[in-house]
C-alpha positions as CSV (number, residue, x, y, z in Angstrom):
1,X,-10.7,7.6,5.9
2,X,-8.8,6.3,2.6
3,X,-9.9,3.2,0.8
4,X,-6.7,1.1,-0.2
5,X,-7.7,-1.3,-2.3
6,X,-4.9,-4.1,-2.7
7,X,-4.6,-7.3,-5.0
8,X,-1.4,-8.6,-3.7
9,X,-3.2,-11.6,-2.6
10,X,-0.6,-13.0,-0.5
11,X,-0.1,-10.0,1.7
12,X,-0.5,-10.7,5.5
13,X,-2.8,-7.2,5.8
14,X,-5.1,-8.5,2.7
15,X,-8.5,-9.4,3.2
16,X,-11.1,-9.6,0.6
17,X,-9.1,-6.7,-1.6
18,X,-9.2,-4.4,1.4
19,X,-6.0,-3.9,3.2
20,X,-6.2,-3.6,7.5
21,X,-2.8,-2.9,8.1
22,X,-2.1,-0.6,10.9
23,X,-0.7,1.8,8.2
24,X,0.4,1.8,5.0
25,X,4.0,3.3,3.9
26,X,4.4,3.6,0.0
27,X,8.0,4.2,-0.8
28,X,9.3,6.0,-4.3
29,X,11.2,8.6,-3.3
30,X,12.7,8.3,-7.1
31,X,9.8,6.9,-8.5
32,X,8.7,8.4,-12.3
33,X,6.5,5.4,-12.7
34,X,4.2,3.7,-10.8
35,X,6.8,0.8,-11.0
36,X,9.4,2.8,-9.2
37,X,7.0,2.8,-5.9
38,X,6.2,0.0,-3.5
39,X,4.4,-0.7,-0.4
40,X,6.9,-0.5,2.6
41,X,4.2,-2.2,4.5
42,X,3.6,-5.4,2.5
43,X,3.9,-8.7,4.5
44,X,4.1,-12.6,2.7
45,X,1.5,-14.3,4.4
46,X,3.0,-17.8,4.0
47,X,5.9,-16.1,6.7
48,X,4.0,-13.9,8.8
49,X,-0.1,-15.6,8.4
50,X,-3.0,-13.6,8.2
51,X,-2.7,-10.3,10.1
52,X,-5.9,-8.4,9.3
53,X,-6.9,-8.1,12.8
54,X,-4.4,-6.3,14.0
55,X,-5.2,-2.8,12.8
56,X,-5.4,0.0,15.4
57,X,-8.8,0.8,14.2
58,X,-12.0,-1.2,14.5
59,X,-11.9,-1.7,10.5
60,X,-9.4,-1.8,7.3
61,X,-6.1,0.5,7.4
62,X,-7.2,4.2,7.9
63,X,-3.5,5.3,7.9
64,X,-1.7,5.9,4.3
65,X,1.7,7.9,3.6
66,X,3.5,8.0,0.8
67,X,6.8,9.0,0.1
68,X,6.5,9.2,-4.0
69,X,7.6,12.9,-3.9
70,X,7.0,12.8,-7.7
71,X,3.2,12.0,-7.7
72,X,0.7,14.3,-8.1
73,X,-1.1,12.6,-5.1
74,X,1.3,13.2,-2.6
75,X,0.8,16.2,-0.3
76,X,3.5,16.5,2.2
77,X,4.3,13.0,2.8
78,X,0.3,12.1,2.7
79,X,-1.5,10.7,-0.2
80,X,-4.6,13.0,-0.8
81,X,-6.7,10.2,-3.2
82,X,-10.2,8.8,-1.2
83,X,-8.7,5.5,-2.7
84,X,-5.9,3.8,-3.9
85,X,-4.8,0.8,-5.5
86,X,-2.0,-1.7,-4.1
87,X,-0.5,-4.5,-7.0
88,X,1.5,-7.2,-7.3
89,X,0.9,-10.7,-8.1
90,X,2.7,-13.0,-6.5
91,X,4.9,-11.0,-4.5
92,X,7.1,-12.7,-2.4
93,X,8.9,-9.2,-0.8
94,X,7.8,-5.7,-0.7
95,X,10.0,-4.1,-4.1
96,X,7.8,-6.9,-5.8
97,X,4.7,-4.6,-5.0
98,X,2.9,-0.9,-6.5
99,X,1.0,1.7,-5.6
100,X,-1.0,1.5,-8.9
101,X,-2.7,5.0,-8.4
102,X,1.2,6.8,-9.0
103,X,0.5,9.8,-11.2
104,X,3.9,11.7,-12.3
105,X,3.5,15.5,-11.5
């Protein structure tokens, strides 16, 4: 199961730094920088409240694709890090988020 780490503190799946969405969708098809991706799944928290007991699994999102073609991580469609990182302060939509653990192939 992957860790992912996220310190968009008012995301709806935070809690505590851990993230219990169902699953996690990191978008960058084009993405050369870790700026260029995003997390598909990120929901404001002052819109949707706290949703970090909603995952299918008894703990923190255990579900992680990635469409950043361009990262050395990404293994057909699936992210193959133990752990990533999810950023972006004070994000109020989901292009205002980044998968910090982007490495350019």
């Amino acid at each position: 199961m992957q860790n992912i780490n996220c310190s968009v503190a008012n995301c709806s799946h935070n809690k505590t730094g851990v993230c219990y969405a169902n699953r996690v969708d990191i978008g960058g098809a084009t993405a050369s920088t870790e700026k260029g991706t995003v997390c598909g799944s990120f929901l404001n928290k002052y819109e949707y409240s706290s949703l970090t007991n909603n995952t299918n699994s008894s703990g923190p999102c255990d579900a992680l694709t990635c469409n950043a073609v361009s990262c050395n991580h990404n293994e057909n469609n699936l992210c193959n890090l133990d752990s990533i990182q999810v950023a972006g302060d004070e994000a109020h939509i989901y292009s205002e988020t980044q998968c910090s653990s982007f490495d350019n192939k």
